[in-house]
Backbone and ligand atoms as CSV (ligand in chain L), in Angstrom:
chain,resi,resn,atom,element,x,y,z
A,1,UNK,N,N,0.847,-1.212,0.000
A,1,UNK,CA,C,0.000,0.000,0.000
A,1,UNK,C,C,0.880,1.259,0.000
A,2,UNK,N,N,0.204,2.277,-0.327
A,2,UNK,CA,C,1.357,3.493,-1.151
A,2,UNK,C,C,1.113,4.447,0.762
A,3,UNK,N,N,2.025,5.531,0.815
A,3,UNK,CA,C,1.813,5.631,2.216
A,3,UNK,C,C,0.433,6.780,2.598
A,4,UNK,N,N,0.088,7.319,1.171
A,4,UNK,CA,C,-1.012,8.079,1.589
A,4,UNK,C,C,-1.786,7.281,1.799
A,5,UNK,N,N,-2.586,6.116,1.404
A,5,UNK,CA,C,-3.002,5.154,1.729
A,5,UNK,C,C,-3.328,4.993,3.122
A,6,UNK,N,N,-1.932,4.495,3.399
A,6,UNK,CA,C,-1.838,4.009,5.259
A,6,UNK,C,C,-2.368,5.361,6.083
A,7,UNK,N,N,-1.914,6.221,5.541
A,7,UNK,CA,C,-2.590,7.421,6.358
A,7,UNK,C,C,-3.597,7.847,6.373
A,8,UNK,N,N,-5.093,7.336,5.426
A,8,UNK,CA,C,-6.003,7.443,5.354
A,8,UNK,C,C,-6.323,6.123,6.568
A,9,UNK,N,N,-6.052,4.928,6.274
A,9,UNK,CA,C,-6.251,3.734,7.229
A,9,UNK,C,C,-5.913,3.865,8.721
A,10,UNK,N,N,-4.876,4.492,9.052
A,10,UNK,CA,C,-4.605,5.132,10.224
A,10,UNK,C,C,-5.728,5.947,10.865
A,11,UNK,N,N,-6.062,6.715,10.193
A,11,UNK,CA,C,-7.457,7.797,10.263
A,11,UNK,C,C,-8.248,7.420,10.493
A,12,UNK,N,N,-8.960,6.258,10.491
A,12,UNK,CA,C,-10.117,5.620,10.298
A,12,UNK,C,C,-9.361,4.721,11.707
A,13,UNK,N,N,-8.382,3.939,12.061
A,13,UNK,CA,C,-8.216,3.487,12.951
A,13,UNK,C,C,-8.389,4.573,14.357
A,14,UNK,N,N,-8.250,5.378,14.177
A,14,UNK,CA,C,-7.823,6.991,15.458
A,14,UNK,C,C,-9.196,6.823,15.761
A,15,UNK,N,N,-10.589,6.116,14.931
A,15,UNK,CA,C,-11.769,6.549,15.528
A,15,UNK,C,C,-12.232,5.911,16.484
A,16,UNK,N,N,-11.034,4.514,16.809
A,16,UNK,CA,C,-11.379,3.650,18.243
A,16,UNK,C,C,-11.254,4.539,19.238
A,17,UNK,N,N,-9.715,5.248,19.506
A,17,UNK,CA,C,-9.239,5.835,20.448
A,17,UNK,C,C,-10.248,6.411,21.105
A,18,UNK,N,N,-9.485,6.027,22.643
A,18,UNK,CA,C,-10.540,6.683,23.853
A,18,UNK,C,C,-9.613,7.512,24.508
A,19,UNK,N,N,-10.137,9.033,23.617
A,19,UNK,CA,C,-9.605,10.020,24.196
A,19,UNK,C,C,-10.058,11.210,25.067
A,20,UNK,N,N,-11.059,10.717,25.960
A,20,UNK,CA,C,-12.336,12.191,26.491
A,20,UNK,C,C,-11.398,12.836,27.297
A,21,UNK,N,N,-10.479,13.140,27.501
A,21,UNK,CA,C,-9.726,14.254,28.463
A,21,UNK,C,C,-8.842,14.925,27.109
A,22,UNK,N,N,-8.214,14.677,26.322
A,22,UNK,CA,C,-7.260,15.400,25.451
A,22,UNK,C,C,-8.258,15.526,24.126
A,23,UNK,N,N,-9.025,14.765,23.798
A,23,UNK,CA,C,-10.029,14.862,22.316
A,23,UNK,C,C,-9.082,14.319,21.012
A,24,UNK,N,N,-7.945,14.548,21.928
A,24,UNK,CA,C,-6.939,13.904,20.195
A,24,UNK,C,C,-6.385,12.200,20.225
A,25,UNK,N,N,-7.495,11.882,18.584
A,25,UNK,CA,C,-7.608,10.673,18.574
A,25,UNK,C,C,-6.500,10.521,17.597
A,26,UNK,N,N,-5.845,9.194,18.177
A,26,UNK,CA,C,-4.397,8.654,16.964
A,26,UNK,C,C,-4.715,7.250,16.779
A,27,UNK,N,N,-4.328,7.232,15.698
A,27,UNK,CA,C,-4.031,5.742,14.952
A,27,UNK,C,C,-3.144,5.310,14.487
A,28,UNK,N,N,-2.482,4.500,14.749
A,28,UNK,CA,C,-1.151,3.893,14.206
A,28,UNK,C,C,-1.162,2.325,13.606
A,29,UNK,N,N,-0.416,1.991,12.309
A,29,UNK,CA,C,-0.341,1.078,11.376
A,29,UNK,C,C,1.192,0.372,11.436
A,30,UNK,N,N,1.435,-0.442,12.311
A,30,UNK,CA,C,2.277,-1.332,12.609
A,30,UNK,C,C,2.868,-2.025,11.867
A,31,UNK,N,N,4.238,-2.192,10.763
A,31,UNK,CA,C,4.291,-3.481,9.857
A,31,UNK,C,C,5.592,-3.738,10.108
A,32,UNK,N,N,5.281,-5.354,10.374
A,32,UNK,CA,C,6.306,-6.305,10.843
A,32,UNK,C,C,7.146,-6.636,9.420
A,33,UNK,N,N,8.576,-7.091,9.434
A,33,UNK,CA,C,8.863,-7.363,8.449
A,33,UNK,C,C,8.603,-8.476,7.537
A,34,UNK,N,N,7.932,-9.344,8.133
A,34,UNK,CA,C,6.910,-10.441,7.229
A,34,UNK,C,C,6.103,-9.532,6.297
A,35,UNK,N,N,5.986,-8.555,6.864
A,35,UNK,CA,C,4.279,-7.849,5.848
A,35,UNK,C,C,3.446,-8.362,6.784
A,36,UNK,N,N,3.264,-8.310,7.991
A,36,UNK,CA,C,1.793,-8.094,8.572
A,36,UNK,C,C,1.318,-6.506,9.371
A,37,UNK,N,N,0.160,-6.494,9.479
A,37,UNK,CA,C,0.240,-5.135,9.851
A,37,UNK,C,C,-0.499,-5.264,11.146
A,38,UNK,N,N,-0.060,-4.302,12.368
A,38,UNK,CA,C,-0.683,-4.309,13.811
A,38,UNK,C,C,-1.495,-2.924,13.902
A,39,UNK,N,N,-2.737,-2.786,14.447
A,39,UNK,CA,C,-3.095,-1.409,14.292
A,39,UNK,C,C,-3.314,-1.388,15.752
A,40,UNK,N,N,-3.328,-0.137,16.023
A,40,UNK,CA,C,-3.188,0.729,17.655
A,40,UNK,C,C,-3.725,1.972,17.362
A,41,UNK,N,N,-4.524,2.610,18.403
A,41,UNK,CA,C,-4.808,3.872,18.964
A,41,UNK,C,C,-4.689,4.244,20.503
A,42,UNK,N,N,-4.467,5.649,20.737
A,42,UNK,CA,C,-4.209,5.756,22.352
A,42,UNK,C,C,-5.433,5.746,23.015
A,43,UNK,N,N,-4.916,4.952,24.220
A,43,UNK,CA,C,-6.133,4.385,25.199
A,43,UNK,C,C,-5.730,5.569,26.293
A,44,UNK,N,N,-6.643,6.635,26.861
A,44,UNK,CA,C,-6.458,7.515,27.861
A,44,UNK,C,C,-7.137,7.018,29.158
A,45,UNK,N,N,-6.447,7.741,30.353
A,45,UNK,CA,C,-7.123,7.100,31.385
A,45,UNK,C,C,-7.488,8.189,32.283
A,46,UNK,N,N,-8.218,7.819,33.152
A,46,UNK,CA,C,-8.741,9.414,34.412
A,46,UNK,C,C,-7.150,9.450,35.140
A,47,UNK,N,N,-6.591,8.624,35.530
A,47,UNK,CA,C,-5.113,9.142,36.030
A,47,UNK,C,C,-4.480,9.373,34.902
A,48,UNK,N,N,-4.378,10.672,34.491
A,48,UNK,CA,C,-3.665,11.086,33.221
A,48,UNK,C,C,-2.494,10.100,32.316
A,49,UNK,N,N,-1.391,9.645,33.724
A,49,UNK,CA,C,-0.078,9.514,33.232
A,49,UNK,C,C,0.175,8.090,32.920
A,50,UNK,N,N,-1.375,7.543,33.393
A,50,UNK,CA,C,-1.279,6.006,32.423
A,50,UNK,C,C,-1.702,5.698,31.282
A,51,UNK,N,N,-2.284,6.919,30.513
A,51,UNK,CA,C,-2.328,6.861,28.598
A,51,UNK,C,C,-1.360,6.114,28.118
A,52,UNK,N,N,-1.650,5.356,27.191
A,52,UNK,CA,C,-0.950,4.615,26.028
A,52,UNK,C,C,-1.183,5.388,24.549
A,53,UNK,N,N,-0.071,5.454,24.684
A,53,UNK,CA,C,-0.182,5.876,22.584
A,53,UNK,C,C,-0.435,5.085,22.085
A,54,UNK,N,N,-1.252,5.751,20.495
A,54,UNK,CA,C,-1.410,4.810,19.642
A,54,UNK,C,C,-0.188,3.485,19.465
A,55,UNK,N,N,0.920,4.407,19.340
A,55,UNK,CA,C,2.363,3.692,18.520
A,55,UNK,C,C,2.410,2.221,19.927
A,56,UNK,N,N,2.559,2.680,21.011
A,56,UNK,CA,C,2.763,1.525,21.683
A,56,UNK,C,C,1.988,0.199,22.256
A,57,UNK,N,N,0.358,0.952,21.483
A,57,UNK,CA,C,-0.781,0.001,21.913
A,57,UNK,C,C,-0.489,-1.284,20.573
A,58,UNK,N,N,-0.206,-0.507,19.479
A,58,UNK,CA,C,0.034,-1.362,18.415
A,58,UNK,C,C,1.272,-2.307,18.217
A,59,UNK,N,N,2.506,-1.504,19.308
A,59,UNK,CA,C,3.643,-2.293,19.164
A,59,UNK,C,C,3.498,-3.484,20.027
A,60,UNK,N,N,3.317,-3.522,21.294
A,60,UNK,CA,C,2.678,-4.384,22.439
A,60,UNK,C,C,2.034,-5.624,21.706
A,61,UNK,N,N,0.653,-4.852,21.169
A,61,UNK,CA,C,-0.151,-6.098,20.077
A,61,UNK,C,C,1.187,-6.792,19.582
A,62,UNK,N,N,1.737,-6.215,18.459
A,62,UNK,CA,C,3.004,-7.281,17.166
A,62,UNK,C,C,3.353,-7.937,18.427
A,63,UNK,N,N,4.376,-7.339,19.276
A,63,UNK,CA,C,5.420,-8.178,19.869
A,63,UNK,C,C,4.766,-9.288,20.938
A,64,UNK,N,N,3.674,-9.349,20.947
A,64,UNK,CA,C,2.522,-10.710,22.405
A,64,UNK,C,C,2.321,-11.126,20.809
A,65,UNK,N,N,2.351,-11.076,19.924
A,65,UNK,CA,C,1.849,-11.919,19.003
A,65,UNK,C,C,3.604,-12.706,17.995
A,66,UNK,N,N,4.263,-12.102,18.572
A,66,UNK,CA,C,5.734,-13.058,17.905
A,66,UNK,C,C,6.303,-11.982,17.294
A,67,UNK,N,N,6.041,-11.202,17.113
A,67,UNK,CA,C,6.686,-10.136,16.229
A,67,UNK,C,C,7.679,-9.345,16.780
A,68,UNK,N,N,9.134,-9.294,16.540
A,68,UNK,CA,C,10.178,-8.912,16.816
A,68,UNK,C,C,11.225,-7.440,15.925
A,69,UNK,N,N,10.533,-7.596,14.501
A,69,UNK,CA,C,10.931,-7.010,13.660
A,69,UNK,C,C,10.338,-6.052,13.049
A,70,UNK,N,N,10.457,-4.951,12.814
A,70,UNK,CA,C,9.775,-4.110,11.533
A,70,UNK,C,C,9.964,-2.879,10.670
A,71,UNK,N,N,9.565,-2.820,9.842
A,71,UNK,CA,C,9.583,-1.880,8.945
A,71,UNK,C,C,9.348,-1.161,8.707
A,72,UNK,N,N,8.134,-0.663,9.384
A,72,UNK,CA,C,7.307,1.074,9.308
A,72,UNK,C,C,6.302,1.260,10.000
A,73,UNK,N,N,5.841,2.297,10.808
A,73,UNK,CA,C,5.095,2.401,11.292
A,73,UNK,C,C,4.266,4.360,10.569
A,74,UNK,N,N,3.078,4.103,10.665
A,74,UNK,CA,C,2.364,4.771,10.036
A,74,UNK,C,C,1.168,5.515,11.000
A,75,UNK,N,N,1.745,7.008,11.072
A,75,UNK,CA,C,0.661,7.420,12.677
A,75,UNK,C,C,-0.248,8.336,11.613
A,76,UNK,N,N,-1.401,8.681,12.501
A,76,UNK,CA,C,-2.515,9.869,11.754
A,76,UNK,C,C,-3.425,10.281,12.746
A,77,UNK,N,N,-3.749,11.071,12.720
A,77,UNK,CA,C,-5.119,11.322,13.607
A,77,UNK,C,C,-5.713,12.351,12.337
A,78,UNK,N,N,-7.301,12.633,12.793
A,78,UNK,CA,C,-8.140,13.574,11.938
A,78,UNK,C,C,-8.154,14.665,12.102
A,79,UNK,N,N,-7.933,14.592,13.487
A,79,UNK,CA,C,-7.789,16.317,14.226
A,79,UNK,C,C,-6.683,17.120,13.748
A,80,UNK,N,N,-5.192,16.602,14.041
A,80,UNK,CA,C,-4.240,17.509,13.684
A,80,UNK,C,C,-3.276,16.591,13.568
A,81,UNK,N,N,-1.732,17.188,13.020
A,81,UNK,CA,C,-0.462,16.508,12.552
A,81,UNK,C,C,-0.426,15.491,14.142
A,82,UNK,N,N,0.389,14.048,14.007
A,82,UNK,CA,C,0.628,13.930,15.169
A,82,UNK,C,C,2.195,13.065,14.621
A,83,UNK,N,N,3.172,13.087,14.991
A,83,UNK,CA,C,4.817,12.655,14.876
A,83,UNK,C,C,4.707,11.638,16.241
A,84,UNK,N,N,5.515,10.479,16.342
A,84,UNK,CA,C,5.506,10.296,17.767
A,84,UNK,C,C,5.932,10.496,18.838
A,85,UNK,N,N,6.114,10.179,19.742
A,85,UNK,CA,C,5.925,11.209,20.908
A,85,UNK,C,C,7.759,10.798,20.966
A,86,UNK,N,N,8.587,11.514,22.319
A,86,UNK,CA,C,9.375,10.970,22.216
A,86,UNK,C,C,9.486,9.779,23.078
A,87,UNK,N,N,8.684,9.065,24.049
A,87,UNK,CA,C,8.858,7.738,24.587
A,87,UNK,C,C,8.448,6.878,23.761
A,88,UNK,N,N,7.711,7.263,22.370
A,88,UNK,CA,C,7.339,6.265,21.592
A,88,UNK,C,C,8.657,5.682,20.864
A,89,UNK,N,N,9.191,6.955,20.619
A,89,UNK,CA,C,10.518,6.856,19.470
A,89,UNK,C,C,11.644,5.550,19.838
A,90,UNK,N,N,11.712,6.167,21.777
A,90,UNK,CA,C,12.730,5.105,22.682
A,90,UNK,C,C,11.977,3.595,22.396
A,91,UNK,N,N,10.643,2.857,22.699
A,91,UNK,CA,C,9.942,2.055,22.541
A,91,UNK,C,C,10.246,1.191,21.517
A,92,UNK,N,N,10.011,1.999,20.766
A,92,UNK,CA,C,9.903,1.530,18.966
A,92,UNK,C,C,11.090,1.102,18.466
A,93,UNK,N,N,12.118,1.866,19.185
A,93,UNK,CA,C,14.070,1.891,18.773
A,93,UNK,C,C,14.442,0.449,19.604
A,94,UNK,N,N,13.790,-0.088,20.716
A,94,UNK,CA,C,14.279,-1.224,21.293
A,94,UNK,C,C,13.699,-1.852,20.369
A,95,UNK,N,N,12.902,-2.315,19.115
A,95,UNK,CA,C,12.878,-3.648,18.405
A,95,UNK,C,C,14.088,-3.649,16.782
A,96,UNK,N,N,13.830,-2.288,16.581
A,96,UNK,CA,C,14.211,-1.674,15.070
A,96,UNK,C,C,14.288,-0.459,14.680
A,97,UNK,N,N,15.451,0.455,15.304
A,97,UNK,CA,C,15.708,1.497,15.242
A,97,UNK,C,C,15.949,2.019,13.626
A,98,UNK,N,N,16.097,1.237,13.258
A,98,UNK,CA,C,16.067,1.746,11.342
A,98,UNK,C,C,14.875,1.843,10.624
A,99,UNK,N,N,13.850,1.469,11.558
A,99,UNK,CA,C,12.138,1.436,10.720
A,99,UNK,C,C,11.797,2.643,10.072
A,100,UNK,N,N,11.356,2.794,8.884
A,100,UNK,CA,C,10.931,4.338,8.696
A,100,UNK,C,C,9.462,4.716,9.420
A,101,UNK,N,N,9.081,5.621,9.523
A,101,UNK,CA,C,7.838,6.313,10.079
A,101,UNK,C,C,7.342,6.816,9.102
A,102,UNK,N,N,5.928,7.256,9.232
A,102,UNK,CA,C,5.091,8.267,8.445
A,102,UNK,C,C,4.360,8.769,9.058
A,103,UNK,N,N,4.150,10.161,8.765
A,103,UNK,CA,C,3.117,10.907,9.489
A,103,UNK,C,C,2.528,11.717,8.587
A,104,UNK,N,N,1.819,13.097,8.825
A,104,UNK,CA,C,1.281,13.607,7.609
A,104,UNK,C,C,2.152,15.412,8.824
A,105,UNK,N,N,2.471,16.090,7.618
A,105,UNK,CA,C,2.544,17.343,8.247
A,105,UNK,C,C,2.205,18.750,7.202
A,106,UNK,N,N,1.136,19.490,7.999
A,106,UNK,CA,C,0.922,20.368,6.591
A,106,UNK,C,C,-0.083,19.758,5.720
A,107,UNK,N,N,-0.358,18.676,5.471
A,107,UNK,CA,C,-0.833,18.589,4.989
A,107,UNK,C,C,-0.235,17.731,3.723
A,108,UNK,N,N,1.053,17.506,3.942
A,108,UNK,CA,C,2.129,16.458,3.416
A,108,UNK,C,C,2.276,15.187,4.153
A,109,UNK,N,N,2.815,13.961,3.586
A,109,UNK,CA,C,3.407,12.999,4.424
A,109,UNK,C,C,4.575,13.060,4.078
A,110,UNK,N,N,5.073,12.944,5.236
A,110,UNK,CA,C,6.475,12.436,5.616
A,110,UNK,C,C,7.160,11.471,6.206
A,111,UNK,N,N,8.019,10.830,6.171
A,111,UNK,CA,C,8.588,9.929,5.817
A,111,UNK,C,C,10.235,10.158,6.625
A,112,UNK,N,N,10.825,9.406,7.600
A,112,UNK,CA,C,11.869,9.356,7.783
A,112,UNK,C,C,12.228,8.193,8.733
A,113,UNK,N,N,13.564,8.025,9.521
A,113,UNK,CA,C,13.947,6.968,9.533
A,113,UNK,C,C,13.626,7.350,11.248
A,114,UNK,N,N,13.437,6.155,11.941
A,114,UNK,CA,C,13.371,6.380,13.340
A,114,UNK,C,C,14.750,6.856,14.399
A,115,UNK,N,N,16.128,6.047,13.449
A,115,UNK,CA,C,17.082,6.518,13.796
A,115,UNK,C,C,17.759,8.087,13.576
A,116,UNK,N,N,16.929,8.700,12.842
A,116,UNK,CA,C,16.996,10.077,12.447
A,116,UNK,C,C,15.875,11.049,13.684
A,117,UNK,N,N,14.915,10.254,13.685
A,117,UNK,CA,C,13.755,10.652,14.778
A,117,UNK,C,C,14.132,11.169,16.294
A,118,UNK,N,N,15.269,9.931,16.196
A,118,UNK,CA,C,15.549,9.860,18.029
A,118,UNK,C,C,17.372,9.106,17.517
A,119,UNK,N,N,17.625,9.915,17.448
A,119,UNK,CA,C,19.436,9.892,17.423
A,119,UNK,C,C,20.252,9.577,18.700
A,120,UNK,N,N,21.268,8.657,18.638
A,120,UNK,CA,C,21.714,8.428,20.140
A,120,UNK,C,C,20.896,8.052,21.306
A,121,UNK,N,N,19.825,6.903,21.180
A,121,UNK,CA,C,19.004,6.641,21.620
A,121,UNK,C,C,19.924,5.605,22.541
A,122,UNK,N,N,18.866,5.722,23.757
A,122,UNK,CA,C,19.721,5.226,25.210
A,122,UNK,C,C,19.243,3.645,24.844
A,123,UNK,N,N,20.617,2.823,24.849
A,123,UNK,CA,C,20.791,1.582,24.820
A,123,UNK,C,C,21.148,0.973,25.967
A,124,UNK,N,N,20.994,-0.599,26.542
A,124,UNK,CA,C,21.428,-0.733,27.827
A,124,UNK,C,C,22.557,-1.818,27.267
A,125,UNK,N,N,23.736,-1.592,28.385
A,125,UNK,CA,C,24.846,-2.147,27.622
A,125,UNK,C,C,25.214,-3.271,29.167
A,126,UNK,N,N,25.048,-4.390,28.902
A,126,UNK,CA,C,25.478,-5.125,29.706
A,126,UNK,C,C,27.219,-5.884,30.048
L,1,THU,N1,N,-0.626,10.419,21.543
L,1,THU,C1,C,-0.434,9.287,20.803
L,1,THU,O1,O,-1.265,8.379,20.796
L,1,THU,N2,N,0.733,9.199,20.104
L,1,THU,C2,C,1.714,10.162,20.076
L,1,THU,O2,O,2.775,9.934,19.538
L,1,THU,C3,C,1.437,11.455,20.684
L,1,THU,C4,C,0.331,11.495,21.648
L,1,THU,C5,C,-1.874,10.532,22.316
L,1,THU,C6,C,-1.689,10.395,23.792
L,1,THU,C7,C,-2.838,11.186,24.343
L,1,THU,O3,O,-3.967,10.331,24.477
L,1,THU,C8,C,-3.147,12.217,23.276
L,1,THU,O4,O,-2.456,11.801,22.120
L,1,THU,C9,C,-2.725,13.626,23.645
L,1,THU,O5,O,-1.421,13.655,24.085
């Protein structure tokens, strides 16, 4: 699928999200490097600081389902631009820090690498 595509599908995923304290609904399009795809939106909660983002409701899903690897992840909401956050970026960098992203900005999509996203990302070195 071409990535304006996914960002329309993303859009349409953001309309699960349960967002009644912030109103901003996200959707995110998960793809493992098999080619399967995980979809996620952020789940909000009355204690603010236990929200889940879209990006990590969907990563959680791949990885309880075997999925270790991937290739792109694809965020959108209807309301406004959304990039991921930066604990998503750290999250996302522990499976496959080379995945590209997409988002829409302006009214453009864009497209870049996660290792460009979140540079020098904290690794644990045993
Ligand atoms: N949110 C996401 O789902 N992904 C992001 O990358 C940015 C923020 C959600 C969390 C919260 O429910 C709402 O957007 C406002 O911060």
């Amino acid at each position: 699928m071409e990535n304006t595509e996914y960002i329309k599908e993303a859009k349409k995923i953001s309309r699960s999200a349960y967002a009644p304290y912030s109103g901003v609904k996200v959707g995110a399009i998960l793809i493992s490097e098999d080619g399967k795809a995980f979809e996620g939106c952020n789940i909000e909660n009355a204690s603010f600081g236990l929200t889940v983002c879209a990006e990590r409701v969907a990563l959680f899903k791949a990885v309880s389902e075997g999925k270790r690897k991937f290739s792109k992840i694809i965020i959108a909401s209807e309301g406004q631009d959304v990039s991921p956050c930066g604990a998503c970026r750290q999250v996302l960098s522990e499976f496959s820090p080379e995945m590209t992203v997409v988002w829409q900005k302006n009214g453009k999509t864009v497209s870049r690498t996660l290792r460009e996203l979140l540079p020098e990302r904290f690794d644990f070195k045993k």
